[in-house]
C-alpha positions as CSV (number, residue, x, y, z in Angstrom):
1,X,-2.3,-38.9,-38.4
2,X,0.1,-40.6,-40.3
3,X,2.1,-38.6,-43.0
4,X,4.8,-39.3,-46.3
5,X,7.4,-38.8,-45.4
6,X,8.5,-36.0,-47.1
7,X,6.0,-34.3,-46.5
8,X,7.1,-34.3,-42.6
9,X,10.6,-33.3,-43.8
10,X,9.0,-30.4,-45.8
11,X,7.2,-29.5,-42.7
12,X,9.7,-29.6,-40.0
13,X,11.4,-27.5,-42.9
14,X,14.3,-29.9,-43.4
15,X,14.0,-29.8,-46.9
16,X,11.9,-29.5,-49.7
17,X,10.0,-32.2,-50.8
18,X,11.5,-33.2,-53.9
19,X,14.6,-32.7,-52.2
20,X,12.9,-35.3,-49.0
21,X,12.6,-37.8,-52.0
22,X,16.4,-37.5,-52.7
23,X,17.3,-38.2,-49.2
24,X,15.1,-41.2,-48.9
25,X,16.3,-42.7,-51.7
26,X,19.9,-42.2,-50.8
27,X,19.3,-44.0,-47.5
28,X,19.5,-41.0,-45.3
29,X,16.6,-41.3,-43.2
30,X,15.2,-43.7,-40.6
31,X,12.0,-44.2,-39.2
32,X,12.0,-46.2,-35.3
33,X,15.8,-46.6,-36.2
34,X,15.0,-48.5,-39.8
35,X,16.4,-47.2,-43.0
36,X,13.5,-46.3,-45.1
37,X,14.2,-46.1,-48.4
38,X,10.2,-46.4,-50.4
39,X,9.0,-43.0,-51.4
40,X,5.2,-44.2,-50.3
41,X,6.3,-45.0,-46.5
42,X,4.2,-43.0,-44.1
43,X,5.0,-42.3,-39.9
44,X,2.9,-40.8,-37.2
45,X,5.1,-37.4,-36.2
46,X,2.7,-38.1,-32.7
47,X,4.1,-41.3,-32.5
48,X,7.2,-42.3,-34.3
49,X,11.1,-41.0,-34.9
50,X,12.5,-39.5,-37.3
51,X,15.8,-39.2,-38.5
52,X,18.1,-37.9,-40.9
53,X,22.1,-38.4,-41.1
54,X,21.6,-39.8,-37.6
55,X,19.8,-36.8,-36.4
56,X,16.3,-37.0,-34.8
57,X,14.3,-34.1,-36.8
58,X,12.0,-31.7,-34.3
59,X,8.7,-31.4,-35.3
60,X,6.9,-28.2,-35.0
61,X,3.6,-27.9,-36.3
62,X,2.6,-25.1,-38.2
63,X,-0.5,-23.1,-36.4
64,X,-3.5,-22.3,-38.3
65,X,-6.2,-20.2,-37.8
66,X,-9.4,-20.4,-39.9
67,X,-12.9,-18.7,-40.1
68,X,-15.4,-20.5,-41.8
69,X,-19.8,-19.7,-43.0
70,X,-20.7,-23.3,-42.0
71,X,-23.9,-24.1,-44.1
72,X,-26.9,-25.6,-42.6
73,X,-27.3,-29.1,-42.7
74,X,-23.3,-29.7,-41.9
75,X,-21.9,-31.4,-38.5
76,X,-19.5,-29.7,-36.6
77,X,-17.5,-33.1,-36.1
78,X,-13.9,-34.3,-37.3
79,X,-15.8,-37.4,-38.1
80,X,-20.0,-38.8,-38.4
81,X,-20.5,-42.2,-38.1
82,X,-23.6,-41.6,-40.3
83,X,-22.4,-40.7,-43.1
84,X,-23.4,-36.6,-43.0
85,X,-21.5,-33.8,-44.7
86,X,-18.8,-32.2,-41.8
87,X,-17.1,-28.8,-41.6
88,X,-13.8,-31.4,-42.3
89,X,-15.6,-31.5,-45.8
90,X,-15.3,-27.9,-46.2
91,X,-12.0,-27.3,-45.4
92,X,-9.2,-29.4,-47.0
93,X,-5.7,-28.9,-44.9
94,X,-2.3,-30.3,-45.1
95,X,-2.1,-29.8,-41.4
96,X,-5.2,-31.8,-39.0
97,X,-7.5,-29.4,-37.8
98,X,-10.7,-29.3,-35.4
99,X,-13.5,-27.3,-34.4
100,X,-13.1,-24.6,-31.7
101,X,-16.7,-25.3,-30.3
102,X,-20.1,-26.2,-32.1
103,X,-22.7,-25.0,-34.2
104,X,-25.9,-27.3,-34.2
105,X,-26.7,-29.0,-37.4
106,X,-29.4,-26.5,-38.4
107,X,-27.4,-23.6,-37.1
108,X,-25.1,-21.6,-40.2
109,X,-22.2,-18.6,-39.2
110,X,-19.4,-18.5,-38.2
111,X,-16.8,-21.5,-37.2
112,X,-13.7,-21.2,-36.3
113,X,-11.3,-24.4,-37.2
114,X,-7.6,-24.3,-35.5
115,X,-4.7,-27.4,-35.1
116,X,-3.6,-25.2,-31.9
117,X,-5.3,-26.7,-28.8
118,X,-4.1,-23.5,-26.1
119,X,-5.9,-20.7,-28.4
120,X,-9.1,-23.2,-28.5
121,X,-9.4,-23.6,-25.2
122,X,-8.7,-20.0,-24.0
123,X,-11.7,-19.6,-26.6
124,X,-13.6,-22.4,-25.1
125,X,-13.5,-22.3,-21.3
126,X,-16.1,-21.2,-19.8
127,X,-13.4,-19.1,-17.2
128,X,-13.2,-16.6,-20.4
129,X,-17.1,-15.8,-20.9
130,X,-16.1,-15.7,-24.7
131,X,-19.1,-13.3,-26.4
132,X,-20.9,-14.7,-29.1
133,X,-23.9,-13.2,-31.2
134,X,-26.4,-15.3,-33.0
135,X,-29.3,-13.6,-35.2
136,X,-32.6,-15.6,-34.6
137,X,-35.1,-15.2,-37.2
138,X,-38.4,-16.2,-34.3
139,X,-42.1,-17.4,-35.0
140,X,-43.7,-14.3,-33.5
141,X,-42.7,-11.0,-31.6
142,X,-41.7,-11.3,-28.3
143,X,-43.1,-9.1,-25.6
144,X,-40.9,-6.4,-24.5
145,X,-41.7,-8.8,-20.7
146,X,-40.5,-11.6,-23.0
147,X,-37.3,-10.0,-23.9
148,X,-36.5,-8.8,-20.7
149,X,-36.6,-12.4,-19.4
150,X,-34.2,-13.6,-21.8
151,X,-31.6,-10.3,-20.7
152,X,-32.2,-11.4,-17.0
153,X,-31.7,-15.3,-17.9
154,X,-34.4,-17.8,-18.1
155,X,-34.4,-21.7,-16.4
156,X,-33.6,-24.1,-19.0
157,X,-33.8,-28.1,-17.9
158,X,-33.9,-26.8,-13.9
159,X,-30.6,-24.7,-14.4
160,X,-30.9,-20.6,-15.1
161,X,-29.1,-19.1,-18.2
162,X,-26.5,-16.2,-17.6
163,X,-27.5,-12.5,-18.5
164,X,-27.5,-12.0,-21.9
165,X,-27.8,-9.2,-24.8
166,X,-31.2,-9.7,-26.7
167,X,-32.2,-6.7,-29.1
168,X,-35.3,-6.9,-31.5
169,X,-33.7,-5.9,-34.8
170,X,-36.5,-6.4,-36.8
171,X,-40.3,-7.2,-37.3
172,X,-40.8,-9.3,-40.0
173,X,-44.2,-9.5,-41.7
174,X,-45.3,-12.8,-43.0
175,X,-46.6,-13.6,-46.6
176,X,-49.7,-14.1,-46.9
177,X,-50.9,-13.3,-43.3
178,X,-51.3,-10.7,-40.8
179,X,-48.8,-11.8,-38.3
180,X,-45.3,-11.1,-38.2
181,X,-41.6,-12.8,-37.2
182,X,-39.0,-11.2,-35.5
183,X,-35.4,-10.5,-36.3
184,X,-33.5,-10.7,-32.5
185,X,-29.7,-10.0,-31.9
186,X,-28.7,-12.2,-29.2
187,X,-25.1,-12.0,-27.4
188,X,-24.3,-14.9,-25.0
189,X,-20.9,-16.1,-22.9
190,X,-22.2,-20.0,-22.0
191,X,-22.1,-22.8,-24.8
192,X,-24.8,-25.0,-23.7
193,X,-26.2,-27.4,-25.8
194,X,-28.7,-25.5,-28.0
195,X,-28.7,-23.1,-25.7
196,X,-30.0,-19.9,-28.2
197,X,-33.3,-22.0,-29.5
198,X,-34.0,-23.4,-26.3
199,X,-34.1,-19.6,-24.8
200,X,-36.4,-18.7,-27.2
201,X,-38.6,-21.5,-26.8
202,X,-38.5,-21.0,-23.3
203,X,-40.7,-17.8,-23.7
204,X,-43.1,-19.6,-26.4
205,X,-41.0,-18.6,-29.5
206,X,-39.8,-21.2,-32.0
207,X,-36.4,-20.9,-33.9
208,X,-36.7,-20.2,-37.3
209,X,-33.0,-20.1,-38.4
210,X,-30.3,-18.9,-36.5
211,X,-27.3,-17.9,-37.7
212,X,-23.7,-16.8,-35.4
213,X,-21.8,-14.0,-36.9
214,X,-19.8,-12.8,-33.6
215,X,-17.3,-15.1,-31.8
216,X,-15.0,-12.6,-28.9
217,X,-15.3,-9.8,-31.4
218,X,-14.5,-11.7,-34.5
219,X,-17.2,-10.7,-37.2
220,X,-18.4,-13.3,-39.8
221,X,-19.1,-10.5,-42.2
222,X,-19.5,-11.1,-46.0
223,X,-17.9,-14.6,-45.9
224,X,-20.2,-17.1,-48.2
225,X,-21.8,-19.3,-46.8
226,X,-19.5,-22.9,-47.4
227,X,-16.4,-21.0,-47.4
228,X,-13.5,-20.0,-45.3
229,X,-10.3,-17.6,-44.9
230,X,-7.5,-17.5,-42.7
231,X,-7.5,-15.4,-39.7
232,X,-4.9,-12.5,-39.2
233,X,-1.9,-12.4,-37.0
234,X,-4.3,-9.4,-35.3
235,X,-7.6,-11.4,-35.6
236,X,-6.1,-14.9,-33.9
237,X,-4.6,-12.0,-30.6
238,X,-7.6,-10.3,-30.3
239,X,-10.1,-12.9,-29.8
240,X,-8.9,-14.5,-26.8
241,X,-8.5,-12.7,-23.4
């Protein structure tokens, strides 16, 4: 991602960026070896050199660490080539972030967004068997049988799921009608794709909505749905193993 370049400067804490301005304009810094002297020039820090009074500046990157209520209908994609609304959207950095992981277009909760690829992937791997909780609002109530299928794990395209935490947390009656929905509290350690509706379709229960609010003990909470915080110093150690 290319950047002004005072705003690298300001980054790699050289200066500030009024200050950055001064130095460009005075001739003091060089991108590739060339004397750049337009306020508007841009660099890639991934790609070019930097340099000021001769001196090649080190970049280091800033970490961040954000929790966000991704809304329905929002992809969890840096980029769509069609055009949809992305978490990206929702989240406006100085710094490039990414998605640790996905939530399905259709699925809300919680996100977690990071420009530090180690934490991600100690979040990610499957090695880690990093918790996460969904709440699945189901057509139906499953049969205590049904239930104790989806603890055991259940075959899903010829390949079983992993034992998992499934607790009815609610019946839900439906206007109108004599039937009811059900609440369930599911805690799983894979990420396959769709994995949570597919397990309950499995055992002849549609998806409703579905919402994550636990990622390795990181709670969603009241956070609004379309917004986002930063993560503490505590929060961003104790997620990861």
């Amino acid at each position: 991602m290319e950047l002004r370049l005072q705003k690298w400067l300001s980054m790699a804490g050289v200066a500030s960026r009024r200050k950055a301005e001064e130095m460009i304009l005075d001739g003091r810094v060089r991108i590739n070896g060339a004397v750049v002297t337009e306020l508007g020039a841009k660099a890639n820090p991934a790609r070019d050199v930097l340099e000021v009074d001769g001196k090649t500046v080190e970049t280091t990157q800033q970490k961040v660490y954000i929790m966000l209520h991704k809304p329905e209908g929002v992809v969890t994609t840096v980029t769509d080539p069609f055009g949809r609304p992305t978490v990206m959207d929702l989240v406006l950095q100085d710094v490039r972030l990414f998605p640790v992981g996905r939530l399905d277009q259709d699925t809300s909760g919680l996100l977690l967004m990071t420009n530090d690829g180690e934490w991600a992937q100690k979040l990610t791997h499957p090695k880690h068997e990093t918790k996460k909780t969904y709440v699945a609002v189901v057509k139906g109530v499953p049969t205590n049988e049904n239930l104790r299928k989806l603890r055991n794990g259940i075959v899903i395209e010829g390949k079983k799921t992993a034992p998992a935490q499934v607790r009815l947390h609610e019946k839900i009656p439906v206007k109108g009608e004599k039937v009811q929905n059900a609440k369930l509290m599911i805690t799983i350690h894979e990420g396959r794709n769709r994995q949570v509706r597919n397990m309950c379709e499995a055992i002849g229960h549609t998806v409703i909505s579905l919402k994550r609010v636990v990622i390795g003990g990181l709670e969603l909470g009241n956070l609004a749905k379309g917004k986002w915080r930063y993560l503490t110093p505590k929060e961003v150690k104790t997620c990861v193993k």
